[in-house]
C-alpha positions as CSV (number, residue, x, y, z in Angstrom):
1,X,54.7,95.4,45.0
2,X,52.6,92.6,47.1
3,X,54.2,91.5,50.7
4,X,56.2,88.7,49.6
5,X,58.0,91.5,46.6
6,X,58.8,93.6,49.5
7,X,59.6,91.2,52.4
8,X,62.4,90.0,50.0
9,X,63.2,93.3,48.6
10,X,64.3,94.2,52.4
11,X,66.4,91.0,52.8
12,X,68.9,91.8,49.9
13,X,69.5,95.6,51.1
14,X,69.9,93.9,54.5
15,X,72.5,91.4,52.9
16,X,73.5,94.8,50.8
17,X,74.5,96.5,54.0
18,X,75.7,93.8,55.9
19,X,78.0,92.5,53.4
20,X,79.5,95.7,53.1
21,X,80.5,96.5,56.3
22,X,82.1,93.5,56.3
23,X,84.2,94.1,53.7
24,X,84.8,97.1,54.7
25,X,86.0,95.9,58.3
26,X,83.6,97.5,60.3
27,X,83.8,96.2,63.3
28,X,80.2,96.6,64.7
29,X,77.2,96.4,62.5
30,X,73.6,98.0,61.5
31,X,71.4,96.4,59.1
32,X,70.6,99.8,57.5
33,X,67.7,100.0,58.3
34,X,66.2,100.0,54.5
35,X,62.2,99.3,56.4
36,X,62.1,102.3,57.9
37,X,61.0,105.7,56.5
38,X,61.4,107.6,59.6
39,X,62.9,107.2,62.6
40,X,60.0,108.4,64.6
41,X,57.4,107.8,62.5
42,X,58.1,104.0,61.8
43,X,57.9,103.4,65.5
44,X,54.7,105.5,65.7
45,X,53.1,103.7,63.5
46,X,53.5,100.4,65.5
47,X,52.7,101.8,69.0
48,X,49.1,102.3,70.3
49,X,48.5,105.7,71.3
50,X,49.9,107.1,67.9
51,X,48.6,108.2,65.4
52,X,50.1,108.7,61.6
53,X,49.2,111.3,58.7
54,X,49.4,110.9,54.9
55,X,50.2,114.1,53.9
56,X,51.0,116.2,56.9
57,X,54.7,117.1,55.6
58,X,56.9,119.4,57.8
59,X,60.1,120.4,56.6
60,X,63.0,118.6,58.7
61,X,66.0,120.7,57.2
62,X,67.0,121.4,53.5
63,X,64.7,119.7,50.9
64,X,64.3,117.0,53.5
65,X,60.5,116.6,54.8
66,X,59.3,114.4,57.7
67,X,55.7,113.5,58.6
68,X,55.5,114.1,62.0
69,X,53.1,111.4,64.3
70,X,50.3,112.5,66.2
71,X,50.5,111.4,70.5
72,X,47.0,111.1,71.4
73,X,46.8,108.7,73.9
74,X,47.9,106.1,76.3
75,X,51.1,104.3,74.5
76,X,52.0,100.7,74.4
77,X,53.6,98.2,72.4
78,X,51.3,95.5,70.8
79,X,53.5,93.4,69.3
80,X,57.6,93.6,68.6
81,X,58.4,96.2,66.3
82,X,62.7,96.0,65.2
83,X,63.7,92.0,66.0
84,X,62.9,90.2,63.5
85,X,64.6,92.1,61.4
86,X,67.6,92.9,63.6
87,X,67.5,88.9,64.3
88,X,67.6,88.5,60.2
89,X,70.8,90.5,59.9
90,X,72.5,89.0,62.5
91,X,71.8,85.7,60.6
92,X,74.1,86.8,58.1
93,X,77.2,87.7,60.4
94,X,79.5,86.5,62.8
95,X,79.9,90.5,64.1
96,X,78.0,91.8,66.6
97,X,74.9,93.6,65.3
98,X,73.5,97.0,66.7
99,X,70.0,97.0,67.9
100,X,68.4,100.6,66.8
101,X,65.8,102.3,68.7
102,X,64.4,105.8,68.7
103,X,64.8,107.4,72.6
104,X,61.5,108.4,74.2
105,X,62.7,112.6,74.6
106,X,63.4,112.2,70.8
107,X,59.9,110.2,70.2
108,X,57.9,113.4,72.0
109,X,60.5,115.7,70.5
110,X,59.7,115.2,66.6
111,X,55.7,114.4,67.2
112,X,52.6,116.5,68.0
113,X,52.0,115.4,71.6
114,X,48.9,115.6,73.5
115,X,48.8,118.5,75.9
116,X,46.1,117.0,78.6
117,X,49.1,115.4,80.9
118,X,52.3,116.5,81.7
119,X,55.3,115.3,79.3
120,X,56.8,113.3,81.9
121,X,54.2,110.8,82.2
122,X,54.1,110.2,78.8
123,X,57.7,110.4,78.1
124,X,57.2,107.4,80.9
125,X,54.5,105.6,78.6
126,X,56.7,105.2,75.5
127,X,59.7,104.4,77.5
128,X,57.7,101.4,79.1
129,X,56.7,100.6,75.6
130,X,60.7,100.7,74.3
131,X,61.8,98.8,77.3
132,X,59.6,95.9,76.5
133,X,61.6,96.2,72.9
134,X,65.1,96.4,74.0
135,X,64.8,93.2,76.1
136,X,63.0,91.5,73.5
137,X,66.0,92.9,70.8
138,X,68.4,91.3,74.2
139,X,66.4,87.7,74.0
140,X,66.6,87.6,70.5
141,X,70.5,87.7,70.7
142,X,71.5,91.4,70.4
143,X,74.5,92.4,72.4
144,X,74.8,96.3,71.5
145,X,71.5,98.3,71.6
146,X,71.3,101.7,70.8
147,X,68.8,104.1,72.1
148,X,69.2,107.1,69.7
149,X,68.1,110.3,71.9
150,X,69.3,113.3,69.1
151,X,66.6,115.5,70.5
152,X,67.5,115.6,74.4
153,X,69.3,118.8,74.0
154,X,67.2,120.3,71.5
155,X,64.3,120.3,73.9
156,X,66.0,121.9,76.7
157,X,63.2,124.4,77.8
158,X,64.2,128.3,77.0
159,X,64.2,129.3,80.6
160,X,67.1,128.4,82.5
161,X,64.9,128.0,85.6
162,X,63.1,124.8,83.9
163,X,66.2,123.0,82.6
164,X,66.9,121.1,85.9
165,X,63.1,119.5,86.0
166,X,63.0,118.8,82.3
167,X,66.5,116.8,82.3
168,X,65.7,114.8,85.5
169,X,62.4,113.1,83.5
170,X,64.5,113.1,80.1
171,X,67.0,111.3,82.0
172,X,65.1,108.5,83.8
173,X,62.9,108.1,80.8
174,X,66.4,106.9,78.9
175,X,67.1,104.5,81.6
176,X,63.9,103.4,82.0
177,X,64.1,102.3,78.9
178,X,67.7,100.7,78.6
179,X,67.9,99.5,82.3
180,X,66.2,96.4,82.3
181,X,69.3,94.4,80.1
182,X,71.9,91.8,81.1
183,X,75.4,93.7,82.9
184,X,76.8,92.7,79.6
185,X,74.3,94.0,77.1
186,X,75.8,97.4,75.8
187,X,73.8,100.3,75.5
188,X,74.5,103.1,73.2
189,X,73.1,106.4,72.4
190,X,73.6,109.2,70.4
191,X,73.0,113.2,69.8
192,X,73.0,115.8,66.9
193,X,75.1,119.0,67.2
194,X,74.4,121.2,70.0
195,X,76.0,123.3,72.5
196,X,76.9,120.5,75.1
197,X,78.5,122.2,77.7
198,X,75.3,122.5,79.8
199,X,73.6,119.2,79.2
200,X,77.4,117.1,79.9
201,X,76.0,115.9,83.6
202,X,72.4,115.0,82.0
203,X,74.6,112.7,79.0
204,X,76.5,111.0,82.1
205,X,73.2,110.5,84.2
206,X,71.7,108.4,80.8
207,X,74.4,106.0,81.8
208,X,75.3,104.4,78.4
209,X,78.1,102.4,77.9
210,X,78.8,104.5,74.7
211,X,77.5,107.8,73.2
212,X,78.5,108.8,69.8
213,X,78.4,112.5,69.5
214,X,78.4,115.0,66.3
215,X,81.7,116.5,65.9
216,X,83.5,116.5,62.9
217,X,82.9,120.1,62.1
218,X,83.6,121.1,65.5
219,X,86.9,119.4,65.6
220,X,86.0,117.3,68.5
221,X,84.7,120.3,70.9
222,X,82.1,117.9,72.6
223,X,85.4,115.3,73.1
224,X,87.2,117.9,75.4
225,X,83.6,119.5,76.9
226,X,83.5,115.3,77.8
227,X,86.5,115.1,79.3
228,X,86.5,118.5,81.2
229,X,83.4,116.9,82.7
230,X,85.5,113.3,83.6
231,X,82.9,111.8,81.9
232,X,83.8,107.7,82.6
233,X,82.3,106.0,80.2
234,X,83.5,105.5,75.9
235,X,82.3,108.0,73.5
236,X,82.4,108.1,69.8
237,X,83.0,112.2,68.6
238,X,82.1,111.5,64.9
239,X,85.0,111.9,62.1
240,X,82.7,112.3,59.1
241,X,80.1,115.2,58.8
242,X,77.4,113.2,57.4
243,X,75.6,116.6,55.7
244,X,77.7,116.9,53.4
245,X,78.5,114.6,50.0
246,X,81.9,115.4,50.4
247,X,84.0,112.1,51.0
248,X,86.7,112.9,53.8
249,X,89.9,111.7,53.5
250,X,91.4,108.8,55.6
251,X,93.8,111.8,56.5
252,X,91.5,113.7,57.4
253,X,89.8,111.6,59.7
254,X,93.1,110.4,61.3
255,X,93.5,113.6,62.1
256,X,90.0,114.0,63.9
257,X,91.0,110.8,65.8
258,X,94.4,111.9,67.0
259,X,92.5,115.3,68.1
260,X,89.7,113.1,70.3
261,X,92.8,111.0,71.6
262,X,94.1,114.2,73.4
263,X,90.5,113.9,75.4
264,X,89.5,110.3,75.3
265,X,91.5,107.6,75.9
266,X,92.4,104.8,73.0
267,X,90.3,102.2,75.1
268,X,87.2,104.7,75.2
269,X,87.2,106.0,71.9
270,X,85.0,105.0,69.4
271,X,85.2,105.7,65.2
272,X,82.2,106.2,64.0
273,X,80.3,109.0,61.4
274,X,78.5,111.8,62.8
275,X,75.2,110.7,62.6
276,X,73.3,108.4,60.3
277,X,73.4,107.7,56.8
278,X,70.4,107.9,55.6
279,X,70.9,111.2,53.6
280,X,74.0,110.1,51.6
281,X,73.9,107.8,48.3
282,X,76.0,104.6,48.6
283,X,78.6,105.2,46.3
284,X,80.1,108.3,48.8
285,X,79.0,106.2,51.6
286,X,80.7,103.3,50.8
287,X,84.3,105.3,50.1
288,X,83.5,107.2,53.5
289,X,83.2,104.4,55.8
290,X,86.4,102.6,54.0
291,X,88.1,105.7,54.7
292,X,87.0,105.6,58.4
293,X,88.3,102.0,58.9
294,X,91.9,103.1,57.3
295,X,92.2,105.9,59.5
296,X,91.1,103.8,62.6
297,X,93.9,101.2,61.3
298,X,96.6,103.9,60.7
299,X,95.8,105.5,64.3
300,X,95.8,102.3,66.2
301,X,99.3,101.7,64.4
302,X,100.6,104.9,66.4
303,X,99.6,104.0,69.6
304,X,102.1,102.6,72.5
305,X,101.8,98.8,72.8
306,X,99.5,98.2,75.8
């Protein structure tokens, strides 16, 4: 396939995707993301500082492999790396569009990183090099960026002793990459499962407007941990385990929402799937995500007027 094949190969699963979810009556949109093969790796591979392998596979989980980029020197961003085709999908829609990023933790998290500094100044480097992409994403017209960070809480050092340094530079990392946007840019994030209970001050100090959170399986634990905490801000406890092919119900994941209601309030709760799609086929997708929007529509019918 020569550039032009694929250039326009990407444009219909863009229109794929985005048509879709409006059909669907999804409310916010992605653009699917069909460019990228990993979500490390494609941003590696468009950052000085990085390099990438061809065949140096490490197995992610299941019969699912990743190529994990090599840090091996100063980071920066030469050139935009996600607008224009975030700008392209937006094209194509009326409904806000999300922004995606990978979070600088999650960047050093899931590469090989040079050893010859200490994390936090390169955690520093790539954030510099994201925040240079979120306000171009915020100039090109995107009002919802999300700066994925699924690894914060699977780096948490072994030693209890070195948890407090290590979240205080995983912390401003994340804002020094999301800070620099208009009051009414939103900011998202979001994390894999994990045992949250000791990292819920760290997910309040990345002060996003929105973090969505694995939880489906663990019928919305992190949605109580969240509100033991009083954390202030909206959340989104997923309502479809994304592991599995299994389509949920829209039962089932009315039932998921009423549960996060009893810990998040109607106006701070979010419906969204655990995690991204990238591992499920479109036919179980599709009937997942039209499942989600009939359970969000059946919920919202229950609710007091306001």
């Amino acid at each position: 396939m020569d550039a032009a094949g694929y250039q326009e190969h990407i444009r219909a699963a863009i229109q794929e995707a985005i048509s879709f979810q409006e059909e669907a009556g999804i409310d916010v949109l992605v653009h699917g993301e069909p460019e990228r093969n990993d979500m490390v790796q494609y941003f590696a591979e468009q950052l000085s500082g990085y390099v990438a392998t061809r065949h140096g596979w490490v197995q992610s989980y299941g019969t699912r492999y990743v190529r994990p980029p090599v840090l091996a020197g100063d980071v920066s961003r030469p050139a935009p790396m996600t607008v224009g085709w975030t700008r392209y999908a937006q094209s194509l829609t009326d409904r806000p569009v999300k922004g995606m990023l990978t979070g600088p933790v999650t960047m050093l998290a899931w590469s090989f990183v040079r050893d010859d500094q200490p994390l936090n100044e390169t955690a520093r480097q790539v954030a510099l090099a994201l925040r240079d992409e979120v306000q171009d994403l915020e100039a090109s017209g995107a009002s919802v960026i999300q700066v994925d960070e699924p690894a914060l809480r699977e780096t948490l050092p072994l030693r209890s002793a070195d948890h407090a340094g290590y979240l205080a530079w995983a912390t401003e990392s994340f804002r020094l990459t999301t800070s620099g946007v208009r009051p009414d840019t939103q900011i998202h994030t979001h994390m894999c499962y994990a045992e949250f209970g000791d990292v819920v001050q760290a997910i309040d100090d990345l002060d996003a407007d929105v973090i969505s959170l694995e939880a489906a399986r663990s019928h919305m634990q992190v949605a109580r941990e969240l509100a033991a905490h009083g954390y202030p801000r909206e959340a989104g406890p997923g309502v479809y385990d994304i592991h599995s092919p299994r389509v949920p119900s829209a039962e089932e994941a009315a039932a998921l929402l009423r549960e996060g209601l009893e810990a998040i309030p109607a106006e701070r709760l979010w419906v969204n799937p655990d995690c991204g799609l990238k591992t499920r086929g479109w036919p179980e997708t599709k009937a997942s995500l039209e499942n989600l929007v009939a359970a969000a529509r059946t919920v919202r019918g229950e609710l007091p007027p306001r």
